[in-house]
C-alpha positions as CSV (number, residue, x, y, z in Angstrom):
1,X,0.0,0.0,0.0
2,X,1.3,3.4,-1.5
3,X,0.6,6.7,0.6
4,X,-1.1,9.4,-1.8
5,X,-0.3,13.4,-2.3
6,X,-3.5,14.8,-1.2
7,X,-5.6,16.7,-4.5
8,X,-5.7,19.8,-3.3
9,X,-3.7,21.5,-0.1
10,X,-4.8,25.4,0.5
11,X,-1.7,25.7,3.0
12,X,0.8,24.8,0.3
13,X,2.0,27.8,-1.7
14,X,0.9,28.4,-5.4
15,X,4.3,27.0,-6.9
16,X,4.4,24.5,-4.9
17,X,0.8,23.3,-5.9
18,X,2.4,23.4,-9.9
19,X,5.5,21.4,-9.0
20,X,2.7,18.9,-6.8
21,X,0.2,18.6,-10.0
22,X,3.2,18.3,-12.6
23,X,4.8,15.4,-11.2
24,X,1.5,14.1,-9.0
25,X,1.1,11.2,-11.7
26,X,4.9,9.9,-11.4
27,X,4.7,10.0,-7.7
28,X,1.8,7.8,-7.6
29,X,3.4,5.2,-9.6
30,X,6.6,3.5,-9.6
31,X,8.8,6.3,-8.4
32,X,7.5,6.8,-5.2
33,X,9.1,9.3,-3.2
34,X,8.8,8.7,0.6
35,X,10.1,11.8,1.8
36,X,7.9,13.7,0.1
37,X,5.3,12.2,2.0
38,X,6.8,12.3,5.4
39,X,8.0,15.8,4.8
40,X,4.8,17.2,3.8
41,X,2.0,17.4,6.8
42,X,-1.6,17.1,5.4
43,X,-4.4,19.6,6.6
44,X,-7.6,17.7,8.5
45,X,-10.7,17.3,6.3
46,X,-14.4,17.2,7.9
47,X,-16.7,15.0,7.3
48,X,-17.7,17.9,4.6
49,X,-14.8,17.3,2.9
50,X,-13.4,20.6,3.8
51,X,-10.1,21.8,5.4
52,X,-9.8,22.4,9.1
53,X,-7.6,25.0,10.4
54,X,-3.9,24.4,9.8
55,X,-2.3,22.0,12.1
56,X,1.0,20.9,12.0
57,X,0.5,16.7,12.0
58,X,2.5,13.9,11.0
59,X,0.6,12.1,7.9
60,X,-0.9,9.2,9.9
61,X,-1.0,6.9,6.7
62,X,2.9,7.0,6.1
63,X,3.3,3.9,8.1
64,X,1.6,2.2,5.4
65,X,4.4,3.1,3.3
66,X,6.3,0.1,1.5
67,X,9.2,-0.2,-0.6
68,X,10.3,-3.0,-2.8
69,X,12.4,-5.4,-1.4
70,X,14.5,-5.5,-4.9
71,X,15.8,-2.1,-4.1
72,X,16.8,-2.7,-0.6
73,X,18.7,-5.4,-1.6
74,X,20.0,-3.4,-4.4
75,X,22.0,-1.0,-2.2
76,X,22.8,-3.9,0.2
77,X,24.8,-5.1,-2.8
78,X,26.6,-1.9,-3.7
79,X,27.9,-2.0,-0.4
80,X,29.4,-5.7,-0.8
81,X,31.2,-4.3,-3.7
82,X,32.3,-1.7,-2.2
83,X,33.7,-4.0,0.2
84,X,35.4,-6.4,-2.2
85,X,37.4,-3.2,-3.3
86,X,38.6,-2.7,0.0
87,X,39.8,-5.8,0.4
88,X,41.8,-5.6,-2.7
89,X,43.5,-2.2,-1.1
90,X,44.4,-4.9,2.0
91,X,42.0,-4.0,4.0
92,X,39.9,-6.2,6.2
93,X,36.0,-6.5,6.2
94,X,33.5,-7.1,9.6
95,X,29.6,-7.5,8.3
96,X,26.7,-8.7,10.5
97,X,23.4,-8.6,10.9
98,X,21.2,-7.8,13.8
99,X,17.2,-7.3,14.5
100,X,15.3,-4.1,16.0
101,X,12.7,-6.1,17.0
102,X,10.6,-3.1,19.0
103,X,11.5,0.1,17.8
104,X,14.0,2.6,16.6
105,X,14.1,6.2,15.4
106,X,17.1,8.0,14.2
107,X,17.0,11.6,14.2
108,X,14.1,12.4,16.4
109,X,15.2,15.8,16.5
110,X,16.4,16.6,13.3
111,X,14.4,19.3,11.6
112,X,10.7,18.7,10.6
113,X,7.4,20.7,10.4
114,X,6.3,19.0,13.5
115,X,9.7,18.7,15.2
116,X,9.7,15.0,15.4
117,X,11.5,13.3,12.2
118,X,13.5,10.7,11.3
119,X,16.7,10.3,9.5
120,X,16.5,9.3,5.8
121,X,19.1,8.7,3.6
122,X,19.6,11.6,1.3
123,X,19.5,9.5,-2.2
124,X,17.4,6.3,-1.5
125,X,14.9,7.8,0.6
126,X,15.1,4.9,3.0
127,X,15.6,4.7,7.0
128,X,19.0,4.2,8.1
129,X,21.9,4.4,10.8
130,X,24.4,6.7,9.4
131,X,28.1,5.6,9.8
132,X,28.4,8.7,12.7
133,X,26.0,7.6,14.8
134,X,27.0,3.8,14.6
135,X,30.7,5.2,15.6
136,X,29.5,7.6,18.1
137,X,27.4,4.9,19.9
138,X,30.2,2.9,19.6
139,X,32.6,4.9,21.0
140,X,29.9,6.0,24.1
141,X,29.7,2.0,24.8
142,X,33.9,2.2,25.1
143,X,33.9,5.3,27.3
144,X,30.7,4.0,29.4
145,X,32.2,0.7,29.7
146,X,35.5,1.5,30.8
147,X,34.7,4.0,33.4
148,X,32.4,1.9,35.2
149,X,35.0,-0.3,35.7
150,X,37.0,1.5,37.6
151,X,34.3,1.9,40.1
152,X,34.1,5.7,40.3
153,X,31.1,6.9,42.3
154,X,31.1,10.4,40.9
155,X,29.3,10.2,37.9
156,X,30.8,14.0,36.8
157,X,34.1,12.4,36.7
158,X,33.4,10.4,33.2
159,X,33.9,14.4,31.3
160,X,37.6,14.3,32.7
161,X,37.7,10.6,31.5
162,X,36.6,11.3,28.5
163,X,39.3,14.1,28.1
164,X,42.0,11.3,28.7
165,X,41.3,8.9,26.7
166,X,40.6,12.0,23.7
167,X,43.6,13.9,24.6
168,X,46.6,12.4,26.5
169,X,49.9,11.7,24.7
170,X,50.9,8.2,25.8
171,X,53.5,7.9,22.2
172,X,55.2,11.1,22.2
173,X,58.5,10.6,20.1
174,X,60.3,12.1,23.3
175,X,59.6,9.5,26.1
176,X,59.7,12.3,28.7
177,X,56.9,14.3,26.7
178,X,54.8,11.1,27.3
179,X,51.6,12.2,29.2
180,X,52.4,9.3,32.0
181,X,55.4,11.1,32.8
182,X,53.7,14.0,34.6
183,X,52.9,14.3,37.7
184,X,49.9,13.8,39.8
185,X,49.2,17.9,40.4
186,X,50.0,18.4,37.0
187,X,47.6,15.4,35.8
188,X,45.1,17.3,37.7
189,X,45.4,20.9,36.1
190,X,45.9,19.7,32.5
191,X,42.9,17.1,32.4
192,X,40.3,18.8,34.7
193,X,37.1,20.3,32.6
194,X,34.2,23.2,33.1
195,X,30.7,21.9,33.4
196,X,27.8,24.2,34.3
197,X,30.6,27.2,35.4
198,X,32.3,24.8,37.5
199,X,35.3,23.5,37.2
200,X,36.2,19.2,38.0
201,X,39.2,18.0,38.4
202,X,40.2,14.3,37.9
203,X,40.6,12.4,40.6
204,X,43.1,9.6,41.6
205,X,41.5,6.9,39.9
206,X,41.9,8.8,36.7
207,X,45.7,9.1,37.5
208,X,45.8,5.4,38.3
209,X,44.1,4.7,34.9
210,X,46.3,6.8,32.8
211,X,49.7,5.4,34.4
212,X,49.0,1.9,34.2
213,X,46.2,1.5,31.0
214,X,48.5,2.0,28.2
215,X,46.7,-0.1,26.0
216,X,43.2,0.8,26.5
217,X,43.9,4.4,25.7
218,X,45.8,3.1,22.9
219,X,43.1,1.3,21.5
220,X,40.6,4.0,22.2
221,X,42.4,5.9,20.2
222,X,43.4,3.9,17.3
223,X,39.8,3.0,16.8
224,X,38.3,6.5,16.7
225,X,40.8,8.6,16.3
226,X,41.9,12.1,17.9
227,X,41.8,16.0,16.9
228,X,44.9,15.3,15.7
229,X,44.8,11.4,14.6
230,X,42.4,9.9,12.2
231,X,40.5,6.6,13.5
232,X,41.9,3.7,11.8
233,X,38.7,1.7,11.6
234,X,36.2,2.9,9.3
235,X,32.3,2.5,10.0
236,X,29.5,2.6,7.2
237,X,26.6,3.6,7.2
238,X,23.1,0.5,8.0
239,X,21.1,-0.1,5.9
240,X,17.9,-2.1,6.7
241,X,18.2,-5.6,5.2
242,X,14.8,-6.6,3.1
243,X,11.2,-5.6,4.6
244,X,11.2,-1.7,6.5
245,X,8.3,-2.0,8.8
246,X,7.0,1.7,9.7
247,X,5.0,2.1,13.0
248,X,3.8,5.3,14.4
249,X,4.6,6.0,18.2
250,X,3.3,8.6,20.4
251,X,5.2,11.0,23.3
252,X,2.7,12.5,25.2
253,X,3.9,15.4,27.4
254,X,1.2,16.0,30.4
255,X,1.7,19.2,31.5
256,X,2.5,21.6,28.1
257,X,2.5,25.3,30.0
258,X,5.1,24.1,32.4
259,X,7.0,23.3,29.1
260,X,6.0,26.1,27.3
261,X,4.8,29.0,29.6
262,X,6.7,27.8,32.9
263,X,3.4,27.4,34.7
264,X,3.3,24.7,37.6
265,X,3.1,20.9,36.3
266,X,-0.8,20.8,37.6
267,X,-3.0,18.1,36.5
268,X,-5.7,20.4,34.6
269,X,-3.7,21.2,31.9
270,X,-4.4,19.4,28.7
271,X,-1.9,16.0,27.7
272,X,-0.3,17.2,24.1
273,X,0.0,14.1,22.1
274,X,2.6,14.4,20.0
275,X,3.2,11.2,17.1
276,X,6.6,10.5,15.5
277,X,7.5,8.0,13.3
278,X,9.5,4.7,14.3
279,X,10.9,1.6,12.4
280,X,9.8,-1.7,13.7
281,X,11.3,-5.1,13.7
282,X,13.7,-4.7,11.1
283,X,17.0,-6.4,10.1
284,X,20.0,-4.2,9.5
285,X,23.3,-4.8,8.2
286,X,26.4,-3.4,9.5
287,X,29.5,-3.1,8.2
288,X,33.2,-2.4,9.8
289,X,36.5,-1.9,7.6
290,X,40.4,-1.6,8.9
291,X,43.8,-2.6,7.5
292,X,44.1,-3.7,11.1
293,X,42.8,-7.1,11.8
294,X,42.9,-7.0,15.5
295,X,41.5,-3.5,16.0
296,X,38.7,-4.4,14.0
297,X,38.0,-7.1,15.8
298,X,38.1,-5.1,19.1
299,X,35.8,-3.1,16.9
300,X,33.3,-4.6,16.2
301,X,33.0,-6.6,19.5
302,X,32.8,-2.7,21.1
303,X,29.6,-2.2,18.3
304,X,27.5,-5.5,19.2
305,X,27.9,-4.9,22.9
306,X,26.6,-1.2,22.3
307,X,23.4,-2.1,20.3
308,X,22.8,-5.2,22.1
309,X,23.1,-3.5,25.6
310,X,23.3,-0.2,25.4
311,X,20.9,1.1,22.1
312,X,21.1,3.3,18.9
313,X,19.1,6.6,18.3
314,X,16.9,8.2,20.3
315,X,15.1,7.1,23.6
316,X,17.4,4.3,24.5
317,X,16.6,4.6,27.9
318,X,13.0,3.8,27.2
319,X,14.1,0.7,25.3
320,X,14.1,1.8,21.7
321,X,17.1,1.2,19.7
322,X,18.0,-2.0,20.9
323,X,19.6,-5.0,18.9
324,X,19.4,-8.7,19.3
325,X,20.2,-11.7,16.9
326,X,23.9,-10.9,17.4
């Protein structure tokens, strides 16, 4: 089932009406164009058949949206070529697969008429987990991971940790330059951070971790690189693997003047649903590329661990985003 442009839309502008009517009849048939659809919110009709005042809405019937399986698999394809060359330029290649079996959405907050969107791939049109965000969740899982470990009850802490492992100098060519070599009241001046007009210094665990973990900081590094080192794995972009199932979700905020106006949260005010779209139960492949065989292992063992445990996109915490069949 193939979500239709609307005949008529007063709250489009005139040109935009032309461009709508000129290439109406292509849209409708086999070049589809999902963001269109998703990007465009629909006026509410009566039962009259007239239009209700202008308000901004997701179109309820994208969910209903389906592609052809053919051209999933077509760019699914491009990518294994694209990984065959990279083999030939001695690299080494990680693919696997993994289910979202509940529900995902990249780029909740990205820009859309109703300030809920999603993130769609700016050539195919399709949902997908851009190579950033698969590093950057990625890398969170290291930093996360790590600093639990050493059993820090100060939570603030993890910004200093973070400035370690992103900014200590642990191969300097002049072995007294190395960033192991200072001491502990210089540790604490260079590697402390501002948050919120205060400043945090590290504390002795921090110290204690940068003496003695060589290797972790090396490999932190390595993998995604510095301001002044490039990462030496490389990760792609996911695409979804065959059917994309669309689901509509709902946040519903319950007290919108404390929100908006800074009233009190009182029960009287009026809920403010507010519907976004999600993908549901859908396979994605992901794909991990380095002329180091170890590190990419290392690699892609960090990447399972942080969709199997820890989520991608938004509201993790709530469940979405999560990966399993790993």
């Amino acid at each position: 089932m193939s979500v239709k442009i609307p005949e008529t839309n007063k709250y489009f502008p005139e040109d935009t009406k032309i461009i709508i009517s000129s290439i109406k009849t292509i849209l409708e048939t086999q070049f589809e164009k999902f963001n269109f659809n998703f990007f465009f919110n629909l006026p509410k009709i009566n039962e009259d058949n007239r239009h209700l005042p202008a308000k901004i809405r997701i179109n309820e019937n994208i969910q209903n949206f389906k592609w052809d399986t053919k051209f999933t698999e077509s760019i699914i394809d491009r990518l294994k070529k694209t990984a065959e060359n990279l083999k030939q330029n001695s690299y080494s290649i990680k693919s696997f697969q993994a289910t979202c079996h509940w529900r995902l959405i990249i780029g909740l907050g990205a820009s859309h008429p109703q300030e809920t969107s999603m993130t769609l791939h700016h050539i195919y049109g399709i949902p997908y987990i851009p190579g950033g965000a698969v590093k950057g969740v990625t890398r969170h899982w290291f930093i996360f991971n790590e600093f639990n470990s050493l059993g820090i009850s100060n939570f603030e802490q993890i910004n200093c940790f973070e400035k370690i492992l992103e900014t200590v100098d642990i191969d300097n060519k002049d072995e007294n330059k190395r960033d192991y070599k200072i001491s502990k009241e210089d540790f604490k001046k260079k590697f402390k951070v501002k948050k919120s007009n205060e400043l945090i210094e590290p504390n002795d665990n921090l110290y204690e971790f940068l003496i003695t973990k060589h290797d972790t900081i090396r490999n932190f590094q390595s993998i995604f690189g510095t301001q002044n080192k490039k990462g030496d794995v490389i990760f792609f972009d996911a695409y979804p693997v065959g059917k994309i199932n669309l689901k509509i979700d709902t946040m519903n905020p319950h007290y919108p003047d404390y929100y908006s106006k800074g009233a009190a949260p009182a029960d009287w005010q009026n809920p403010n649903p507010i519907k976004f779209l999600t993908v549901e139960n859908t396979k994605f492949q992901f794909w991990l590329a380095s002329r180091d065989a170890d590190l990419l292992d290392e690699a892609e063992n960090l990447l399972k661990r942080a969709i199997r445990e820890y989520g991608i996109g938004a509201k993790t915490s709530l469940g979405y985003g999560i990966f399993g069949g790993i």
